[in-house]
C-alpha positions in Angstrom: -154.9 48.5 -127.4 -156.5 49.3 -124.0 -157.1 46.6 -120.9 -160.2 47.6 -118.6 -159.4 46.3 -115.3 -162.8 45.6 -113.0 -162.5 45.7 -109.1 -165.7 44.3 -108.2 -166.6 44.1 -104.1 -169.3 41.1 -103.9 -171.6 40.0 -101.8 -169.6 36.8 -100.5 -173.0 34.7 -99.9 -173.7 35.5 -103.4 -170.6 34.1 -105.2 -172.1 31.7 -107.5 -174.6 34.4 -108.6 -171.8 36.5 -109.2 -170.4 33.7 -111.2 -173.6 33.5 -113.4 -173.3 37.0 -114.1 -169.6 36.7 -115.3 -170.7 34.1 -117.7 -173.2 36.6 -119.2 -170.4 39.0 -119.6 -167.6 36.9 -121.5 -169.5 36.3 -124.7 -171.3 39.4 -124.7 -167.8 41.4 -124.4 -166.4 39.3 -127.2 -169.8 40.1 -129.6 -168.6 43.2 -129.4 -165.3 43.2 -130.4 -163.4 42.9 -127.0 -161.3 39.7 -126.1 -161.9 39.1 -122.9 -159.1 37.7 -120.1 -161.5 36.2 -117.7 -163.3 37.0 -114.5 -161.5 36.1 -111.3 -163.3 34.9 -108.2 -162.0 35.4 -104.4 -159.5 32.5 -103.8 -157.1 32.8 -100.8 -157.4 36.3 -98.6 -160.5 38.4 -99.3 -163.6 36.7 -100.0 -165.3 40.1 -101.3 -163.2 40.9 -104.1 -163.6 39.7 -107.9 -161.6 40.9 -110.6 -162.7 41.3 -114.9 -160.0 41.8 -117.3 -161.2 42.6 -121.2 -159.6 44.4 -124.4 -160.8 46.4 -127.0 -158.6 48.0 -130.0 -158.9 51.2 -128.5 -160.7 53.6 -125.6 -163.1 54.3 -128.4 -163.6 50.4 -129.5 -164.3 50.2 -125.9 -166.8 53.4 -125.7 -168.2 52.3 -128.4 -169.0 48.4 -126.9 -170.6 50.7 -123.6 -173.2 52.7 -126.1 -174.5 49.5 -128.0 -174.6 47.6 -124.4 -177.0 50.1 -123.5 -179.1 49.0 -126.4 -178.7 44.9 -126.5 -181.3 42.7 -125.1 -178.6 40.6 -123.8 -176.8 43.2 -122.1 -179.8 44.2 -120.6 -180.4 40.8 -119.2 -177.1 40.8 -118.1 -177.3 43.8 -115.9 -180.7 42.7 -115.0 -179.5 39.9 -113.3 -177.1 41.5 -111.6 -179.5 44.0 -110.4 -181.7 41.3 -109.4 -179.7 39.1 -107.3 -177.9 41.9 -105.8 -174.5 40.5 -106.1 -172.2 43.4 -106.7 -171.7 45.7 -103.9 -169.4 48.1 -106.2 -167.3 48.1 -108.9 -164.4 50.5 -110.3 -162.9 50.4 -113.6 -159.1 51.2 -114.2 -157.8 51.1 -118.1 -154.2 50.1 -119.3 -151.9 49.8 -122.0 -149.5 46.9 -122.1 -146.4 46.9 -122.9 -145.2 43.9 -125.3 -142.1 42.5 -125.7 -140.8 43.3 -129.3 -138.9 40.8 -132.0 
């Protein structure tokens, strides 16, 4: 199992675009196998930075959700909008493994 960890900086005029766009994301993620843990929107302290956490089965479950993205309509859309409404400033991805508590 492997946790992809998005550090996005925002445009913090643009939050409820930014919010649109996570909605796009969840169900597409999921369509493709991944579960994902929810996008998290500035709070308290900085009002730049938004946070994605989503799972696949493996790196390569996870590879292999980037390569179709390419080719859905709804992926496209998805990164269209983003494009579009210029919401994301940058973005980095970090991957984990958890570590589960055993029986």
């Amino acid at each position: 199992m492997v946790t992809c960890y998005v550090r996005y900086i925002i445009d913090p005029k643009k939050i409820s675009e930014f919010e649109t766009y996570a909605k796009m994301w969840i169900p597409l993620v999921e369509k493709f196998g991944g579960q994902h843990n929810g996008y998290f929107l500035p709070s308290e302290g900085a009002n730049n930075v938004a946070l994605a956490l989503f799972t696949f089965a493996s790196l390569a479950a996870y590879e292999d959700y980037r390569q179709q993205s390419l080719t859905c309509p709804d992926c496209q859309k998805a990164f269209q909008f983003g494009a579009e409404t210029d919401c994301i400033v940058s973005y980095d991805r970090s991957f984990f493994r958890p570590v589960l508590a055993s029986n």
